[in-house]
Every structure is written in structure tokens, then in C-alpha cells.
N, CA, C and O atoms as a Tripos MOL2 file, in Angstrom:
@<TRIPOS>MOLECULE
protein
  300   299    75     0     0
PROTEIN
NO_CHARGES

@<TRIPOS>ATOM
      1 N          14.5960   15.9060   13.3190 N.3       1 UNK1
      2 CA         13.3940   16.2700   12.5790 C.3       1 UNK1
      3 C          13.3800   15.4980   11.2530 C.2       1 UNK1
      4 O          14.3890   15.3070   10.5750 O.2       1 UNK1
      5 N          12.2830   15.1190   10.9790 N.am      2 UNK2
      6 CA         12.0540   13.9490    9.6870 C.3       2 UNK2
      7 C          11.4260   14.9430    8.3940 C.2       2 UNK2
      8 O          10.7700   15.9410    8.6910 O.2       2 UNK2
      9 N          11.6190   14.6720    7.3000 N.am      3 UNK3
     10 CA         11.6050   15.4610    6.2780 C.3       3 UNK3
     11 C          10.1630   15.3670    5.5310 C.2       3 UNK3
     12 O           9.8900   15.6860    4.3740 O.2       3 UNK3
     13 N           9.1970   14.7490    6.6990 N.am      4 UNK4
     14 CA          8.1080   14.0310    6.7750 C.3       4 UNK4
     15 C           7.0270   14.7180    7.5720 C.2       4 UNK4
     16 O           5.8110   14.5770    7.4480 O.2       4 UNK4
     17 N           7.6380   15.4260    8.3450 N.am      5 UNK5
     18 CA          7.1990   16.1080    9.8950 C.3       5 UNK5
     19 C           6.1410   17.1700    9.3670 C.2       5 UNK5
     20 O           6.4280   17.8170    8.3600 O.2       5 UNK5
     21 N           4.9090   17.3750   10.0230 N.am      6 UNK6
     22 CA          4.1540   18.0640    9.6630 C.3       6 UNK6
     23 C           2.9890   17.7960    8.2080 C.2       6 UNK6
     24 O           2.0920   18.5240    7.7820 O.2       6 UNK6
     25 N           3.4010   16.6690    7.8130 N.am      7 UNK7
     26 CA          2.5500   16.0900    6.7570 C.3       7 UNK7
     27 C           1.7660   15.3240    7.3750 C.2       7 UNK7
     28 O           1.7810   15.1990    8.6000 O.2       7 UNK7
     29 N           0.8580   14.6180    6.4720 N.am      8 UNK8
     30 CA         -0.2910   13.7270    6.5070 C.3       8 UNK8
     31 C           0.6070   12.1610    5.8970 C.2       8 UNK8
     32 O          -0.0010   11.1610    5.5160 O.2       8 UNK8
     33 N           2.2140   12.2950    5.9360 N.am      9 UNK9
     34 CA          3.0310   10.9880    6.1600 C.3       9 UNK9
     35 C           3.3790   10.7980    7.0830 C.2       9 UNK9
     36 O           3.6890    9.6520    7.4080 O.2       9 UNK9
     37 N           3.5110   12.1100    8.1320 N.am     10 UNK10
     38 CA          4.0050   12.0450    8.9120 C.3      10 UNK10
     39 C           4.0410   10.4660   10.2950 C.2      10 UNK10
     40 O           2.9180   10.0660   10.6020 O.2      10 UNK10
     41 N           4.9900    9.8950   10.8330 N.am     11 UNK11
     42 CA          4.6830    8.7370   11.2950 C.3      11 UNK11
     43 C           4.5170    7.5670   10.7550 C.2      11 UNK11
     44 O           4.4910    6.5060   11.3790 O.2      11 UNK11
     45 N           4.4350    7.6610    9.9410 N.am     12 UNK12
     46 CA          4.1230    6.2960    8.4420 C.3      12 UNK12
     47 C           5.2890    5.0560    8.2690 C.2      12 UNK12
     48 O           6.4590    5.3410    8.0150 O.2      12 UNK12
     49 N           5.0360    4.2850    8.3600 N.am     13 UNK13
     50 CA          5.9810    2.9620    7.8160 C.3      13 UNK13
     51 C           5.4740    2.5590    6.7530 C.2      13 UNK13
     52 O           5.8990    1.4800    6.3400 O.2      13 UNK13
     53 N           4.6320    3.1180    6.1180 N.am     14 UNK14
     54 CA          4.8560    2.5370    4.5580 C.3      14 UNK14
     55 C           5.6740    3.2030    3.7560 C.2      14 UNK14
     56 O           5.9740    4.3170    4.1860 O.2      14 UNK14
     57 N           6.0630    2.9530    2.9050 N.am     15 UNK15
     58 CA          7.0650    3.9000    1.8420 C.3      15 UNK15
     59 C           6.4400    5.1440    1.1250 C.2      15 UNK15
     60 O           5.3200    5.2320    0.6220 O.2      15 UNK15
     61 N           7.3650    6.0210    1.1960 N.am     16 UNK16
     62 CA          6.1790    7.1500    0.1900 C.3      16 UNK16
     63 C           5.9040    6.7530   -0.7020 C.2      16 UNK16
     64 O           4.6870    6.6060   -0.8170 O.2      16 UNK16
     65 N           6.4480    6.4810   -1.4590 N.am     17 UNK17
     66 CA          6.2540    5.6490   -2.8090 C.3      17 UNK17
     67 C           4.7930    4.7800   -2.6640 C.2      17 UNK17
     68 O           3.9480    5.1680   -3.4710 O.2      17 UNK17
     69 N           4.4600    3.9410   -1.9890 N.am     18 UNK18
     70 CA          3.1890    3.6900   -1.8560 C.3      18 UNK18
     71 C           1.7950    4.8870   -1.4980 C.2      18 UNK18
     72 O           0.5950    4.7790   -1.7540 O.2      18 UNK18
     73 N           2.4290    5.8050   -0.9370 N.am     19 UNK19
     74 CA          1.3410    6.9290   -0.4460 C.3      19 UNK19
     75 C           0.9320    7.8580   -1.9140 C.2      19 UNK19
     76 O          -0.0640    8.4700   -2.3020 O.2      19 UNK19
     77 N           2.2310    7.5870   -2.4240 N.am     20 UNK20
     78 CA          1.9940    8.6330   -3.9130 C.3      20 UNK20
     79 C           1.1670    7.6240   -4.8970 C.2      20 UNK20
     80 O           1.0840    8.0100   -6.0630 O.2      20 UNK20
     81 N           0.7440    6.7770   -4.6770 N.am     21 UNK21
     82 CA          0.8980    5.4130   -5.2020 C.3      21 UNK21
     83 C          -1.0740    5.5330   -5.2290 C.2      21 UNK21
     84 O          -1.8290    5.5600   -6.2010 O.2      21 UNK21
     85 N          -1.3330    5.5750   -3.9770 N.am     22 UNK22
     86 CA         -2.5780    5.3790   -3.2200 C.3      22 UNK22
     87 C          -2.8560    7.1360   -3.9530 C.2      22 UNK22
     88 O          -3.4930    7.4360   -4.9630 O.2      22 UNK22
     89 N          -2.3780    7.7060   -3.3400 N.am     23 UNK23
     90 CA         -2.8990    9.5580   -3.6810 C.3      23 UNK23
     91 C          -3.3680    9.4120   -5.0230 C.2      23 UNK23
     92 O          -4.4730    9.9240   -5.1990 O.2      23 UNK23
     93 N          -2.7100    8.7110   -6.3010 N.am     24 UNK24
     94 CA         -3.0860    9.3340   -7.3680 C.3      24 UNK24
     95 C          -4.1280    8.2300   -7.8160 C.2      24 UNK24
     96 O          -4.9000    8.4580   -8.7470 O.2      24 UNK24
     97 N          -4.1310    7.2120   -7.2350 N.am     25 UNK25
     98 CA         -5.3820    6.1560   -7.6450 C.3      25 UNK25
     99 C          -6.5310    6.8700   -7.4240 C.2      25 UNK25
    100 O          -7.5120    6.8260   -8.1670 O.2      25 UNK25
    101 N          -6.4060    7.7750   -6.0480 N.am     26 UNK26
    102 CA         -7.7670    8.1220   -5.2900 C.3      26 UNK26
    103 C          -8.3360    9.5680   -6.3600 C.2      26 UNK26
    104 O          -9.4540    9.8630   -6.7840 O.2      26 UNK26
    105 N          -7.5560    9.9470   -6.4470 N.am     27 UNK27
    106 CA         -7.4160   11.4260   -7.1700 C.3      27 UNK27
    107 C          -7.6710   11.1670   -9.0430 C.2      27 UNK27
    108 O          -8.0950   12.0810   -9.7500 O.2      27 UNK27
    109 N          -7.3990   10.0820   -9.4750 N.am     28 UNK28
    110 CA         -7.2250    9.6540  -10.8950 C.3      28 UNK28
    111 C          -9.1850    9.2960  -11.0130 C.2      28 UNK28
    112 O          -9.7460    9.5770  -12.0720 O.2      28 UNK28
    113 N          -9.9080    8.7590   -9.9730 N.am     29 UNK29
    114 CA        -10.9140    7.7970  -10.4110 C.3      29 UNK29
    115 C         -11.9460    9.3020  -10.3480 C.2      29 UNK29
    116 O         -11.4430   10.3170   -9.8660 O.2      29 UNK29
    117 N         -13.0950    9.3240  -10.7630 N.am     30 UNK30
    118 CA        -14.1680   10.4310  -11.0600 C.3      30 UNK30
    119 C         -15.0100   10.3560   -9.7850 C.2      30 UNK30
    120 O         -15.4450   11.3500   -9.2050 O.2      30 UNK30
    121 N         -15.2090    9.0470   -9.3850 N.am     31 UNK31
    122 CA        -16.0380    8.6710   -8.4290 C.3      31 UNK31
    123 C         -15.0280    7.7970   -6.5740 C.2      31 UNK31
    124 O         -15.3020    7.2250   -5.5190 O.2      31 UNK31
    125 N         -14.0640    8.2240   -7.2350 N.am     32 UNK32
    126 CA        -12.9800    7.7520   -6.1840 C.3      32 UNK32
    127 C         -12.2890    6.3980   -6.4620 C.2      32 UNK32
    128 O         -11.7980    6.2600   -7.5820 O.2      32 UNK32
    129 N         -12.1900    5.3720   -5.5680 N.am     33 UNK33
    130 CA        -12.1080    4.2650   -5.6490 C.3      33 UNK33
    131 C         -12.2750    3.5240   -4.1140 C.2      33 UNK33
    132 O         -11.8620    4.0050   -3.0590 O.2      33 UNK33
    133 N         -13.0130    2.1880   -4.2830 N.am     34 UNK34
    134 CA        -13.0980    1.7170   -2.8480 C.3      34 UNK34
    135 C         -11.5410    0.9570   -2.1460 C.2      34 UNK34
    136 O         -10.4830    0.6510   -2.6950 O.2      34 UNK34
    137 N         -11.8810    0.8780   -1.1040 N.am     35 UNK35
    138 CA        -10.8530    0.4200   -0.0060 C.3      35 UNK35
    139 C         -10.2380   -1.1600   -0.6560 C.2      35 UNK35
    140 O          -9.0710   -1.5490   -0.6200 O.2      35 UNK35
    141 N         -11.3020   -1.7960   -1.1690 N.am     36 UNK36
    142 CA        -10.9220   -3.3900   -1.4180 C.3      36 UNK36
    143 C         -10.1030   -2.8120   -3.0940 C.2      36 UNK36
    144 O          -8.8720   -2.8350   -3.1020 O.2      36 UNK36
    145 N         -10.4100   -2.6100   -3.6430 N.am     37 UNK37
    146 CA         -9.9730   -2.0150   -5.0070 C.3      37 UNK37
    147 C          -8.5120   -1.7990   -4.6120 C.2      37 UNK37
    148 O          -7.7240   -2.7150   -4.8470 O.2      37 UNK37
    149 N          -7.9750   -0.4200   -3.9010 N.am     38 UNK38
    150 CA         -7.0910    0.0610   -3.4040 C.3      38 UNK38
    151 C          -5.9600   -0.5460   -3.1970 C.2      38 UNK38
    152 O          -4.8490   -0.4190   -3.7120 O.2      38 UNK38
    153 N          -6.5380   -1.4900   -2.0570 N.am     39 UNK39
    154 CA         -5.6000   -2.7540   -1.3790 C.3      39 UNK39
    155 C          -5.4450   -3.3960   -2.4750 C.2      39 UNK39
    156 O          -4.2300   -3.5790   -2.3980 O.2      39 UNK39
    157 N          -5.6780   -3.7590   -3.2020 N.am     40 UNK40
    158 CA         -5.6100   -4.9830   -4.2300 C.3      40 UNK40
    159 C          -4.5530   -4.5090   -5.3170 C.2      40 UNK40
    160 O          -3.8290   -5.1590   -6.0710 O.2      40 UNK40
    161 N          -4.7450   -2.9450   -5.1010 N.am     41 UNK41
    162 CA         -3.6960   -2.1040   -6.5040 C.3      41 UNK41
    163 C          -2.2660   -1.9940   -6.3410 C.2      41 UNK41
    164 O          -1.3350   -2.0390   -7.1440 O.2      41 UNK41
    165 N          -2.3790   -1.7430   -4.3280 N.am     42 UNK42
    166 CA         -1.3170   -1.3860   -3.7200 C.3      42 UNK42
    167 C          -0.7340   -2.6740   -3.0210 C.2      42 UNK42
    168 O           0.4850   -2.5670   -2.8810 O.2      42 UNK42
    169 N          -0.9320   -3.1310   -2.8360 N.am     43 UNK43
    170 CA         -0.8720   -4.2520   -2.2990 C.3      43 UNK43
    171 C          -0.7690   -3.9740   -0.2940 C.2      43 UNK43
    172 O          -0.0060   -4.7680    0.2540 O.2      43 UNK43
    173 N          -1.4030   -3.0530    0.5530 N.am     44 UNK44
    174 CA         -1.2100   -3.2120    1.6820 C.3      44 UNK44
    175 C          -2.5030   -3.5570    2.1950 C.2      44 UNK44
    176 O          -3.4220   -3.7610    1.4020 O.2      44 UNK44
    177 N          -2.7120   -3.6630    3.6950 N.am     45 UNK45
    178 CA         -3.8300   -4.6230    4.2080 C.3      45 UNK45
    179 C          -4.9820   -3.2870    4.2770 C.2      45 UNK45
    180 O          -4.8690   -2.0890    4.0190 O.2      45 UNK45
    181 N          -6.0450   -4.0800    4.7230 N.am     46 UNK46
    182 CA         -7.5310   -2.9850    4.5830 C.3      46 UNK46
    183 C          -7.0370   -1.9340    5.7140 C.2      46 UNK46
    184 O          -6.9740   -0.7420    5.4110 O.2      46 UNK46
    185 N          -6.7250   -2.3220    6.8750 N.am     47 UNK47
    186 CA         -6.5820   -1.1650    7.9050 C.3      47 UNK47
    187 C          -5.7820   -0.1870    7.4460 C.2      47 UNK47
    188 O          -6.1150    0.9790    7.2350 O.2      47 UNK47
    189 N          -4.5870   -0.7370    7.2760 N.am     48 UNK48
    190 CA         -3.6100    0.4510    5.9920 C.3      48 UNK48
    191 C          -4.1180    1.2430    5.0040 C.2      48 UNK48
    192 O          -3.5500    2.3270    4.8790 O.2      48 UNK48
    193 N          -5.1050    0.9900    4.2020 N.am     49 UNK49
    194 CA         -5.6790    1.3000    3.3520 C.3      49 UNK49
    195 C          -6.7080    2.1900    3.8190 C.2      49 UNK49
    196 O          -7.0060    3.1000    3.0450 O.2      49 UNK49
    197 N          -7.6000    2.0910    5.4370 N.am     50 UNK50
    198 CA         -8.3600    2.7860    5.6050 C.3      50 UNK50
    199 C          -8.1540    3.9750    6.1140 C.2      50 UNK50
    200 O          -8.7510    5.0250    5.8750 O.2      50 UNK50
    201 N          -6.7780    3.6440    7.2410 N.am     51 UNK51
    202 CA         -5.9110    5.4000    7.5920 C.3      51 UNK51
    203 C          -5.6210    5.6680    6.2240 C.2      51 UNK51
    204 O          -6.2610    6.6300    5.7990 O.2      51 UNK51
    205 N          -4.5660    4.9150    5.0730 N.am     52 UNK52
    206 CA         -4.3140    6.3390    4.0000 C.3      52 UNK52
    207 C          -6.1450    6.9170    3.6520 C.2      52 UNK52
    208 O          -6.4180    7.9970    4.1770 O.2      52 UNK52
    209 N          -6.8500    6.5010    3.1470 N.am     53 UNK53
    210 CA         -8.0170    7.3330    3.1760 C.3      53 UNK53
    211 C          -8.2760    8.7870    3.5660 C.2      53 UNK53
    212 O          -8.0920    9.9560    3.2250 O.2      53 UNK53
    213 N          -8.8830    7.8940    4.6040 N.am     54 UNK54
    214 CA         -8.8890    8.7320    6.3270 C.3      54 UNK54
    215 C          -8.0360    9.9620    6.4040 C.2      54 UNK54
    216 O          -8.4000   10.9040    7.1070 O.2      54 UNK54
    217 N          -6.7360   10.0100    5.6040 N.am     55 UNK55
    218 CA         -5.1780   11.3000    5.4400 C.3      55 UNK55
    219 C          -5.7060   11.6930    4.1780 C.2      55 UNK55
    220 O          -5.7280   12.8900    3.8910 O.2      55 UNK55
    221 N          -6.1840   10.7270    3.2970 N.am     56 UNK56
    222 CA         -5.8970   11.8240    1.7130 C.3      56 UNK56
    223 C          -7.1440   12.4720    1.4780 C.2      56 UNK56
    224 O          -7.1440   13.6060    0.9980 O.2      56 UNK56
    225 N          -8.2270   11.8750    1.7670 N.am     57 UNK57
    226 CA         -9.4900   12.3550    1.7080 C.3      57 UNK57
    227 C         -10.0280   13.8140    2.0910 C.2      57 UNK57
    228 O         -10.7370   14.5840    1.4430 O.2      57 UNK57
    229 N          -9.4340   13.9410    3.4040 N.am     58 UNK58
    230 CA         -9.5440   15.1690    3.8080 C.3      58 UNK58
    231 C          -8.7830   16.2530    3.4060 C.2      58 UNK58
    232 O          -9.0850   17.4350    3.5720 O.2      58 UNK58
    233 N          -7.6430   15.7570    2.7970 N.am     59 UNK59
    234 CA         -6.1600   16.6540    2.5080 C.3      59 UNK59
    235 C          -6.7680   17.4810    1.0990 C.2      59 UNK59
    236 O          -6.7310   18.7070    0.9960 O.2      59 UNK59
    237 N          -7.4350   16.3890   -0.1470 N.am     60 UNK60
    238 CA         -7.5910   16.8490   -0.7010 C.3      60 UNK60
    239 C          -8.8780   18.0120   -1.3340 C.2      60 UNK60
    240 O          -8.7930   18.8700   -2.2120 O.2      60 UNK60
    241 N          -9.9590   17.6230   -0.5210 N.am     61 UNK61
    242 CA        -10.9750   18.4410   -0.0910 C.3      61 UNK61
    243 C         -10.7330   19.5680    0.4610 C.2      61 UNK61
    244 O         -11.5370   20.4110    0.0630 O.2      61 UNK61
    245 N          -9.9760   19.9780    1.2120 N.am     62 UNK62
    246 CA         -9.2430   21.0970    1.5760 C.3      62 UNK62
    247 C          -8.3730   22.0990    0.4610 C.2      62 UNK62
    248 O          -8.4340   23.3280    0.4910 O.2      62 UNK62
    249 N          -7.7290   21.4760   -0.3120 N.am     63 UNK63
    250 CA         -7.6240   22.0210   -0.9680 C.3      63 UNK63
    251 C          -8.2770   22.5010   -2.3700 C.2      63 UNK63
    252 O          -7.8610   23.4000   -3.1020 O.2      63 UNK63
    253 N          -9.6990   21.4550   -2.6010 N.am     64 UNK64
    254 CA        -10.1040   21.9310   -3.7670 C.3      64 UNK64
    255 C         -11.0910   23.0710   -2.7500 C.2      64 UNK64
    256 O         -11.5010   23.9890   -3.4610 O.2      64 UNK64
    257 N         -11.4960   23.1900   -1.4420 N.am     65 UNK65
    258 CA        -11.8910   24.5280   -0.8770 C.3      65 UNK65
    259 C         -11.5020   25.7260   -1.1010 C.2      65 UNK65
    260 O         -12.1600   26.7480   -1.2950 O.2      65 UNK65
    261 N          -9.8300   25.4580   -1.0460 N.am     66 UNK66
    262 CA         -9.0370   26.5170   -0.9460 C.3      66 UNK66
    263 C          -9.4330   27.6610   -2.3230 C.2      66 UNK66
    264 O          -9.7030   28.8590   -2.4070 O.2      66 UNK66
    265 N          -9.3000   26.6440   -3.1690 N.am     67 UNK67
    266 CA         -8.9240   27.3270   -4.8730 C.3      67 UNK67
    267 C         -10.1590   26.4780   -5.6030 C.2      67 UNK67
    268 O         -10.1940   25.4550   -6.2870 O.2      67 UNK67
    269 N         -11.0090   27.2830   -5.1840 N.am     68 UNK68
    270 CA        -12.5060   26.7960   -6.6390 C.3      68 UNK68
    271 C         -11.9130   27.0790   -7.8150 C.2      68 UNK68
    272 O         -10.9740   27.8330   -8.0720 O.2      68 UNK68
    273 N         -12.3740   26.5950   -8.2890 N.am     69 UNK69
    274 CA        -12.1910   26.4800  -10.4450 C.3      69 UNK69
    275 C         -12.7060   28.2000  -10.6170 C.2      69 UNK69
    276 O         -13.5470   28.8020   -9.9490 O.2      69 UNK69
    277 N         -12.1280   28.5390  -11.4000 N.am     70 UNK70
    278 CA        -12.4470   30.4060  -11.7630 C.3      70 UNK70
    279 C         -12.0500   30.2520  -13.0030 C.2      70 UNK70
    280 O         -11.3770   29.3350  -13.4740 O.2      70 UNK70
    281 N         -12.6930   31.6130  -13.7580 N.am     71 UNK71
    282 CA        -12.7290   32.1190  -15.5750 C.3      71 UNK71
    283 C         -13.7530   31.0300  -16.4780 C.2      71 UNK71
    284 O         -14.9520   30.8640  -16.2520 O.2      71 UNK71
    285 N         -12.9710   30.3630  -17.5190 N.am     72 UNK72
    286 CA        -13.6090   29.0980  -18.4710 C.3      72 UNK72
    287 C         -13.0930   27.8360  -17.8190 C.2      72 UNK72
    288 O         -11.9530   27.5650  -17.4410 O.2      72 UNK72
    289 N         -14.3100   27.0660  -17.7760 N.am     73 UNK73
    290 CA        -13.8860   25.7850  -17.5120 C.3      73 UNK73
    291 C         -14.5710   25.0880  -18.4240 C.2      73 UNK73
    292 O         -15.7190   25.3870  -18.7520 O.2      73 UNK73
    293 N         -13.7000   23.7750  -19.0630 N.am     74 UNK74
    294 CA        -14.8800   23.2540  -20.5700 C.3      74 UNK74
    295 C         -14.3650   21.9460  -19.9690 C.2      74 UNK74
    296 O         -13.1920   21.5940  -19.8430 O.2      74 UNK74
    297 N         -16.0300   20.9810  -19.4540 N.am     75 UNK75
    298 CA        -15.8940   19.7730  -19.6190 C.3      75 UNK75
    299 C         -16.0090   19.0680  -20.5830 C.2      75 UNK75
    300 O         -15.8140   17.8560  -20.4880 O.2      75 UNK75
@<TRIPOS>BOND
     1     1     2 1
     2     2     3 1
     3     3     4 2
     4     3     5 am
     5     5     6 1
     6     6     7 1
     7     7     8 2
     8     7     9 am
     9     9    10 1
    10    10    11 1
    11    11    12 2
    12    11    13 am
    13    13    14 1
    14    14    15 1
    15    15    16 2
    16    15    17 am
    17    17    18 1
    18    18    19 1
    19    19    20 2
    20    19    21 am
    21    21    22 1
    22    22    23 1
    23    23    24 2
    24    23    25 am
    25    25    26 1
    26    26    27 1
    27    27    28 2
    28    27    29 am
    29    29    30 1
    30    30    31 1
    31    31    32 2
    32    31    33 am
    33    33    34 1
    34    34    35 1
    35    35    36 2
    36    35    37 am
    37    37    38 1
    38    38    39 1
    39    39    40 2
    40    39    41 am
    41    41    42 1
    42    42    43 1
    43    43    44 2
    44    43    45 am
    45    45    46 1
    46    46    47 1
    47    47    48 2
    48    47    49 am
    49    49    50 1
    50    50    51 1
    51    51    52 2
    52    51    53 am
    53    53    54 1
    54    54    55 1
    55    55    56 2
    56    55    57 am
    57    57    58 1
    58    58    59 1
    59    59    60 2
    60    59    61 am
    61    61    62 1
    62    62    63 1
    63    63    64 2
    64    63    65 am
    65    65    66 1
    66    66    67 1
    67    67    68 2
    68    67    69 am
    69    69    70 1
    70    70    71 1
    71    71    72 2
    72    71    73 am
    73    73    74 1
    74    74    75 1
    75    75    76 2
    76    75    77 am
    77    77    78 1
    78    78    79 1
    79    79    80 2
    80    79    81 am
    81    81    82 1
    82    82    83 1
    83    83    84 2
    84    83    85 am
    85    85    86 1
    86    86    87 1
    87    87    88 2
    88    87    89 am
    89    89    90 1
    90    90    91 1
    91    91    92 2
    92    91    93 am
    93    93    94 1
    94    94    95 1
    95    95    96 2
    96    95    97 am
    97    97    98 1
    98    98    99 1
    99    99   100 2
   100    99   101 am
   101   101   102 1
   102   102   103 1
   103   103   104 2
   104   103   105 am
   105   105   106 1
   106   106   107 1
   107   107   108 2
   108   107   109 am
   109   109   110 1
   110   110   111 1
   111   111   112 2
   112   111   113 am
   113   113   114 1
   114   114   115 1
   115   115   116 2
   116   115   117 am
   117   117   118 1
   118   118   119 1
   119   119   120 2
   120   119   121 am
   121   121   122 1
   122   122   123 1
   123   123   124 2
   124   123   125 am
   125   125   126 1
   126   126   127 1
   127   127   128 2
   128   127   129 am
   129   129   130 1
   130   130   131 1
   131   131   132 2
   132   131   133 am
   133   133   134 1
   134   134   135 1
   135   135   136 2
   136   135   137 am
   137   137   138 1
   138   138   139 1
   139   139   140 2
   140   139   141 am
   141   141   142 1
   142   142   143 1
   143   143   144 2
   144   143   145 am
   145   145   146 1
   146   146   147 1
   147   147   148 2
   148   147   149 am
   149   149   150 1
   150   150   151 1
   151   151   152 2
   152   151   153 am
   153   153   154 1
   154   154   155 1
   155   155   156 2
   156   155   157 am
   157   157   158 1
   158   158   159 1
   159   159   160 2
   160   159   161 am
   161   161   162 1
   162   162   163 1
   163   163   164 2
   164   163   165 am
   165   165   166 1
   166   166   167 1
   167   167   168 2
   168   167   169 am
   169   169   170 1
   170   170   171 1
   171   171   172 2
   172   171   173 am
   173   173   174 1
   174   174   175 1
   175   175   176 2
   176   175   177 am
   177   177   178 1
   178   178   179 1
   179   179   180 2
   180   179   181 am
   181   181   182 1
   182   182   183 1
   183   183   184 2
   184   183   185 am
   185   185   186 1
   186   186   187 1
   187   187   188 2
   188   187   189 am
   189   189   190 1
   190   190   191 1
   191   191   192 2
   192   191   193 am
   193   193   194 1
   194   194   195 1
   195   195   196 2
   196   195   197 am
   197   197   198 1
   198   198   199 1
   199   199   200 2
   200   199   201 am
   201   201   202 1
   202   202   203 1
   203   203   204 2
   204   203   205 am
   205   205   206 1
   206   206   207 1
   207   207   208 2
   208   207   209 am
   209   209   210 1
   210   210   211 1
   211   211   212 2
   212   211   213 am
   213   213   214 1
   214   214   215 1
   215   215   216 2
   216   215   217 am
   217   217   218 1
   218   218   219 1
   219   219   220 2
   220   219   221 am
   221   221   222 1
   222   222   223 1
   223   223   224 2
   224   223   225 am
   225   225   226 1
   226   226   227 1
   227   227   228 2
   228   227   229 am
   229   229   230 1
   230   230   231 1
   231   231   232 2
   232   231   233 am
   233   233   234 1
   234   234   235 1
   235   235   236 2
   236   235   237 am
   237   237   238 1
   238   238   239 1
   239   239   240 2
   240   239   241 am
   241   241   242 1
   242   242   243 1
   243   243   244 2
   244   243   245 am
   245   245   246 1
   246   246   247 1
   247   247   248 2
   248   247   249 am
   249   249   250 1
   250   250   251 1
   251   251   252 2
   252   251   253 am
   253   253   254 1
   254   254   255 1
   255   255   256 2
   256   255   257 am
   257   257   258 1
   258   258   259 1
   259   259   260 2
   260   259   261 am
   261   261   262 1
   262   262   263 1
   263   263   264 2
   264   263   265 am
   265   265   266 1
   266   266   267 1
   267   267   268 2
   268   267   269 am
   269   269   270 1
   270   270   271 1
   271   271   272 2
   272   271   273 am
   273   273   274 1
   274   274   275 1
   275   275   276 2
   276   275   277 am
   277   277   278 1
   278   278   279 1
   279   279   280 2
   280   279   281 am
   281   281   282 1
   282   282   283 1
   283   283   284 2
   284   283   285 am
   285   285   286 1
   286   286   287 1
   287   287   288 2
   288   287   289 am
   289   289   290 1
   290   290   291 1
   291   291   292 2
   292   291   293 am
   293   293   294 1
   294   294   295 1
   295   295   296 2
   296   295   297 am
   297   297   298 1
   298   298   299 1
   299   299   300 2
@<TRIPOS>SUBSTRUCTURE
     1 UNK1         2 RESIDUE 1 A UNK
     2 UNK2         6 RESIDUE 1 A UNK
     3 UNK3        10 RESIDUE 1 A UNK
     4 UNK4        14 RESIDUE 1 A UNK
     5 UNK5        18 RESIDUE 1 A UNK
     6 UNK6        22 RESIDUE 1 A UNK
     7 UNK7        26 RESIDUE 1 A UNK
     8 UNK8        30 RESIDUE 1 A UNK
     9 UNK9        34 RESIDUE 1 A UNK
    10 UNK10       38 RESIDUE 1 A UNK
    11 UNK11       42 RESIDUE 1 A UNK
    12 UNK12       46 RESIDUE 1 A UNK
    13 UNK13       50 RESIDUE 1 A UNK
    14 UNK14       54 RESIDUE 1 A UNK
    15 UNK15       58 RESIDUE 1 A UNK
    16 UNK16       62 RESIDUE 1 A UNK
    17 UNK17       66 RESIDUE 1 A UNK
    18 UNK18       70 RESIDUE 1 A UNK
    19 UNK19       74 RESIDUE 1 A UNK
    20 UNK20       78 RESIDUE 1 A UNK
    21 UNK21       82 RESIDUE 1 A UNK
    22 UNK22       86 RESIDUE 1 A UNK
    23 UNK23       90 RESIDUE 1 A UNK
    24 UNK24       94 RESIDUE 1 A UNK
    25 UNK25       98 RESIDUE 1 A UNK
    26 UNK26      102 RESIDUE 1 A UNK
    27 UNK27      106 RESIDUE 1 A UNK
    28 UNK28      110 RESIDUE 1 A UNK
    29 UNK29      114 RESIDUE 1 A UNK
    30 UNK30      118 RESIDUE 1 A UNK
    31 UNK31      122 RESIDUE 1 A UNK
    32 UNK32      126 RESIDUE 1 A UNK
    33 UNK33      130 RESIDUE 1 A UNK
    34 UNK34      134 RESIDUE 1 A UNK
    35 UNK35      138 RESIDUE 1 A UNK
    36 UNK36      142 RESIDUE 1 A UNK
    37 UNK37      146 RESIDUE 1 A UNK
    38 UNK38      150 RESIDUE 1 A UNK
    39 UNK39      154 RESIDUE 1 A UNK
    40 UNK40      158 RESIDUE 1 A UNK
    41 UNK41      162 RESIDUE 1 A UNK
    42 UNK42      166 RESIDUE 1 A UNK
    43 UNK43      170 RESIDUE 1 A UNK
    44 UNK44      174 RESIDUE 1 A UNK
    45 UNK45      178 RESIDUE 1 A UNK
    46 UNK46      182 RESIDUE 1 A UNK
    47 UNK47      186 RESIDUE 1 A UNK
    48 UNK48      190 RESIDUE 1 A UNK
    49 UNK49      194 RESIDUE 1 A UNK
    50 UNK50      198 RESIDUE 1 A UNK
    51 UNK51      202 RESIDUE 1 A UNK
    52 UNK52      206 RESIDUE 1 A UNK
    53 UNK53      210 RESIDUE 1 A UNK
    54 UNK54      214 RESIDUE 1 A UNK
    55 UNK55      218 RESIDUE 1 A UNK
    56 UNK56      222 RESIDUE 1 A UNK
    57 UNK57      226 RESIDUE 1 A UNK
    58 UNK58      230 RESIDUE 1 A UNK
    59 UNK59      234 RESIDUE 1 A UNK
    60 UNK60      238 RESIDUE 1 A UNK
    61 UNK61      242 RESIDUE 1 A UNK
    62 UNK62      246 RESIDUE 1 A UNK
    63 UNK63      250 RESIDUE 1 A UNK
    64 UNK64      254 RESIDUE 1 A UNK
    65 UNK65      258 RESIDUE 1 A UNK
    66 UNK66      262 RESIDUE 1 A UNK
    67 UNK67      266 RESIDUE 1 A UNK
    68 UNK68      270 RESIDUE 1 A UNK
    69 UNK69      274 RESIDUE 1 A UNK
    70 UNK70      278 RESIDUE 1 A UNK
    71 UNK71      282 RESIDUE 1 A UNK
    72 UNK72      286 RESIDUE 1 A UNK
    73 UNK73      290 RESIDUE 1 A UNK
    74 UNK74      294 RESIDUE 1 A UNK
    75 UNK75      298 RESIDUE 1 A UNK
């Protein structure tokens, strides 16, 4: 069993280190960031770039479902 198993790394040959890499670019920008951008930050190819997407996109939408913003929020 891989210490990986059951994630959205799960199966992956890129390094985590690149996935944490990609997660917080995507998560850092207001409006996201595109695929060519991405590749260019991270340095892996567009198809690479379009599965991590494809994994973080949904991962993290799920969780801002989970737990809406509640009490004061000051933009």
C-alpha cells in the first residue's frame, strides 16, 4: 500500500513536490491560472498539466462546499 493510495496523487509519476507546487499556484491566483501559464511555472508538459487540473479543480470545490465561510467575513 502506497502512502499515496486513496488521494487525487494517487498513481502519479510526478513528484509531490510538483503537485504541491501546481495546488498552490491554482489556489494562490483570484481568477485561477491557465494551463499554458502553469506548464511554464512548473515546468511539465500540457497533458500533465491538464490531468493535475482535472484532480485539483474538483478536489478543491468540494471542499469549499463542504465548509461555506460563516460569522464576519471582511474583504
Amino acid at each position: 500500500m502506497s502512502i499515496t493510495a486513496g488521494t487525487l496523487f494517487e498513481h502519479t509519476k510526478l513528484p509531490l513536490a510538483t503537485w504541491f507546487q501546481a495546488t498552490f499556484l491554482i489556489a494562490l491566483g483570484k481568477k485561477g491560472i491557465s494551463a499554458m501559464d502553469l506548464m511554464r511555472k512548473i515546468g511539465v508538459s500540457c497533458n500533465a498539466v491538464w490531468r493535475m487540473k482535472n484532480k485539483i479543480m474538483p478536489t478543491t470545490m468540494e471542499r469549499e462546499d463542504e465548509k461555506p465561510l460563516a460569522g464576519l467575513v471582511q474583504v
